[in-house]
N, C-alpha and C positions, 0 to 999 in steps of 0.2 A: 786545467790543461797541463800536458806534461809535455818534457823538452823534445818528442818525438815533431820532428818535422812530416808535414802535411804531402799528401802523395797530390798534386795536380789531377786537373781531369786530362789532360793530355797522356800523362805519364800512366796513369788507369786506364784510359784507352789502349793505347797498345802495350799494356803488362802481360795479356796473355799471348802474343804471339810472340813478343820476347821471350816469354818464360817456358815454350813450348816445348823443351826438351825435359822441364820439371814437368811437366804434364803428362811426360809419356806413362805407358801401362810400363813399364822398365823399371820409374822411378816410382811410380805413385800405388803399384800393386801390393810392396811390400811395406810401405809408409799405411796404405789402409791395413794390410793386416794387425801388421804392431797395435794401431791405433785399435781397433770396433775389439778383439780380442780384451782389451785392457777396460773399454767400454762396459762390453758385457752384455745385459741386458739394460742399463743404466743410460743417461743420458750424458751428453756429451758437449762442453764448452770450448769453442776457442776465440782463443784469444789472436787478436789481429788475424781476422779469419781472410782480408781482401777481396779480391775478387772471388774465392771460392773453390780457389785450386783443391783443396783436400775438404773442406767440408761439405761442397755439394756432393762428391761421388763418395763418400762417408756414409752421409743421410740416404744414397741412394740404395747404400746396402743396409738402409734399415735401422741404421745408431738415430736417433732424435737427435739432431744438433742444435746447437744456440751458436749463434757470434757475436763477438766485440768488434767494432773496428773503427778507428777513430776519423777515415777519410772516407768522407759522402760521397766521393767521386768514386774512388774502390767498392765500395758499397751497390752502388749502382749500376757497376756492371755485374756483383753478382748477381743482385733483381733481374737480370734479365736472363738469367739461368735456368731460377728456380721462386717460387711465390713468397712471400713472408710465412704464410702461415705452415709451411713445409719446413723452412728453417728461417726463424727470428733473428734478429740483427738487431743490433742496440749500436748507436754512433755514439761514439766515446773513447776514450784511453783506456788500455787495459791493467793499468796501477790502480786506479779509483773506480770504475765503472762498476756496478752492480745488475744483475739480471736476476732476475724471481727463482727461486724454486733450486733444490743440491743436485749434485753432479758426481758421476764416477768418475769422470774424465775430465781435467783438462788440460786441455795443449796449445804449444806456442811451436810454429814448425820454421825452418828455411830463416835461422838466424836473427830473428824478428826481437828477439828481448835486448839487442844490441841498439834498438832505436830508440829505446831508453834510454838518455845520454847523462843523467848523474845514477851512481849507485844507490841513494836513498830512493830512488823510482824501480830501479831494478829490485830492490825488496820490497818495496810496497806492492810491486808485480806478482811476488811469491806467497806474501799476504793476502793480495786479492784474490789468488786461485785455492788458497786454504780455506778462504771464508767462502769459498761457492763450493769443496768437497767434502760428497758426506763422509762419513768416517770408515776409511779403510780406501776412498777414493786415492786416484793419480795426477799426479801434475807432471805431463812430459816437455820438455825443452830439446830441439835440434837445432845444436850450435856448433859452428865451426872452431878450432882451437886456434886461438891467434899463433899465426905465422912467423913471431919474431925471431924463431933458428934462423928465418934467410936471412935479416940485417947483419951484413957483416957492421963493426963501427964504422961509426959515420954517414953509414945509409939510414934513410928514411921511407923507401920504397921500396914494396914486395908485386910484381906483377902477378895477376892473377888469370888472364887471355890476353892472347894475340893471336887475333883470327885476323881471315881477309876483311870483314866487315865491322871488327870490334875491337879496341885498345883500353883492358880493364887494369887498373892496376890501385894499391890501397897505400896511404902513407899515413905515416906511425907518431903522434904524441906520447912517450910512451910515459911522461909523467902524468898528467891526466887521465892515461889510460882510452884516448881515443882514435878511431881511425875513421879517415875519410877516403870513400872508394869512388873512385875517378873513372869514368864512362866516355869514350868518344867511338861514338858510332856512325859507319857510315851510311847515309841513305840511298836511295833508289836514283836520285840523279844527282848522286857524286858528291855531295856535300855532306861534312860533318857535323854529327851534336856532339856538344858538350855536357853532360852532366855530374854530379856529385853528390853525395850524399854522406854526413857524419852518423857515426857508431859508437858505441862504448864496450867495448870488449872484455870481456870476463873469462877466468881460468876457472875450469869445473870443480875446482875443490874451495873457489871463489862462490861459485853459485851454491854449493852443501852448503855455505855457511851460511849463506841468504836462506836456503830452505830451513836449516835450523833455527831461525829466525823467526822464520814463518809458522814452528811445530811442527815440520815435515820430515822425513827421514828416506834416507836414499836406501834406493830397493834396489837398482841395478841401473850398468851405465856400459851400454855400446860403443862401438863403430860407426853401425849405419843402420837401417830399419829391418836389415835381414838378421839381427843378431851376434853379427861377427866381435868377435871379443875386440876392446877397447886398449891399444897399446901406445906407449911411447912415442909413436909413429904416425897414430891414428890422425888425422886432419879434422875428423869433427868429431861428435858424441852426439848420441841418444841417450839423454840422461832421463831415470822417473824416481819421480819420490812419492812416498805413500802416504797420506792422512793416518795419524793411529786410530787403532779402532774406540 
C-alpha cells in the first residue's frame, strides 16, 4: 500500500456530479484526442483510472483500455458504466500494481500522481508505467504547476474557488513539499461539508528527473490537451515521455 489516501464510498458516489464540468465535451474532447492519437492502434493503461471520467469514453472510441485504481468504492462506480470485460480494472496502487500484457500508452490525468505523498512512490510510479510500455510506448502526466508565485512571505494559503456553493483553497508545507486542499461545500438544505485532502507536489523538470529514473525521456510538454505551447505562465502541463526504442 502506498501513502495515497482512500477515496470513501460517499466521496465516489457523488465524484461525478462534482466533477461535471471535467466531464464536459469542452474538456474531455481534446484530452481524448491527445490521448487515443498517442494510443495508436496499441493498448492503453491508466493509472488511477476512478470512476472513468476519461477511460470509459476512450474505450468508447475503440483504444482497449486497462485500469489501476486503488479505491473499490471509485471502482465501482465505474462497473456501472461499462462491464469488466470491455475494460479491466485491477484495485491497487499505481506505484507497484502490475497488469498483464505492454502498452503504448499510459496515462495519469487531473493531478492524480500528487496522491503519492513521498517522492520515492512518485518514482516508483514512473517505474511502474516503464515496466508496463513497450518500447517506443508514452507515459502522459496532467499536472497542475504548484502555485507558490501567490504566497506572498508569511502566507501559507492560495485560494483556488469561491463560488456561491463552494470555498476551495490549498495550503503550503513547502519544506516537505506538500499541500493540503480544503473543500467546504454547501449543500441543498444549507449546511456545510468539510473536506481535505493531502498532496505532494512536484515541479516538471522534478518529474524529468523521475522519468529519467525510470529510462524514459521527455518528448514534449504543454499547456493543456489542445496543444498550446508551455510557458512561464502556464498553470499546468501535459507532459509525455517516450520508452526508447
Amino acid at each position: 500500500m502506498t501513502s495515497s489516501e482512500l477515496w470513501t464510498h460517499a466521496t465516489a458516489d457523488r465524484y461525478d456530479a462534482e466533477e461535471s464540468e471535467m466531464s464536459s465535451a469542452a474538456v474531455l474532447g481534446p484530452t481524448l484526442d491527445f490521448l487515443a492519437e498517442l494510443a495508436g492502434d496499441g493498448r492503453a493503461l491508466e493509472f488511477a483510472i476512478g470512476t472513468g471520467r476519461v477511460g470509459v469514453p476512450l474505450r468508447e472510441r475503440g483504444v482497449p483500455v486497462v485500469g489501476i485504481e486503488l479505491s473499490e468504492h471509485m471502482a465501482a462506480v465505474l462497473r456501472r458504466k461499462i462491464d469488466e470485460d470491455t475494460l479491466p480494472v485491477a484495485i491497487g496502487d499505481m506505484a507497484t500494481t502490475a497488469v498483464p500484457g505492454k502498452f503504448t500508452l499510459v496515462y495519469l490525468v487531473y493531478n492524480t500522481i500528487t496522491n503519492l505523498l513521498t517522492q520515492d512512490e512518485q518514482v516508483a510510479c514512473f517505474r511502474n508505467a516503464a515496466r508496463h510500455l513497450e518500447p517506443g510506448g508514452r507515459f502522459v502526466i496532467e499536472l497542475g504547476v504548484p502555485p507558490l508565485r501567490f504566497l506572498p512571505p508569511g502566507q501559507v494559503a492560495v485560494p483556488f474557488d469561491v463560488s456561491e456553493r463552494h470555498l476551495g483553497f490549498d495550503t503550503f508545507d513547502l519544506v516537505e513539499q506538500i499541500l493540503v486542499s480544503h473543500h467546504c461545500t454547501r449543500e441543498d438544505d444549507g449546511r456545510y461539508r468539510r473536506e481535505n485532502s493531502r498532496h505532494r507536489y512536484a515541479w516538471p523538470t522534478e518529474l524529468d528527473l523521475m522519468a529519467r529514473i525510470a529510462g524514459l525521456e521527455l518528448e514534449r510538454r504543454v499547456a493543456d490537451w489542445d496543444g498550446s505551447p508551455f510557458t512561464q505562465d502556464s498553470g499546468k502541463h501535459i507532459s509525455v515521455w517516450r520508452k526508447p526504442s
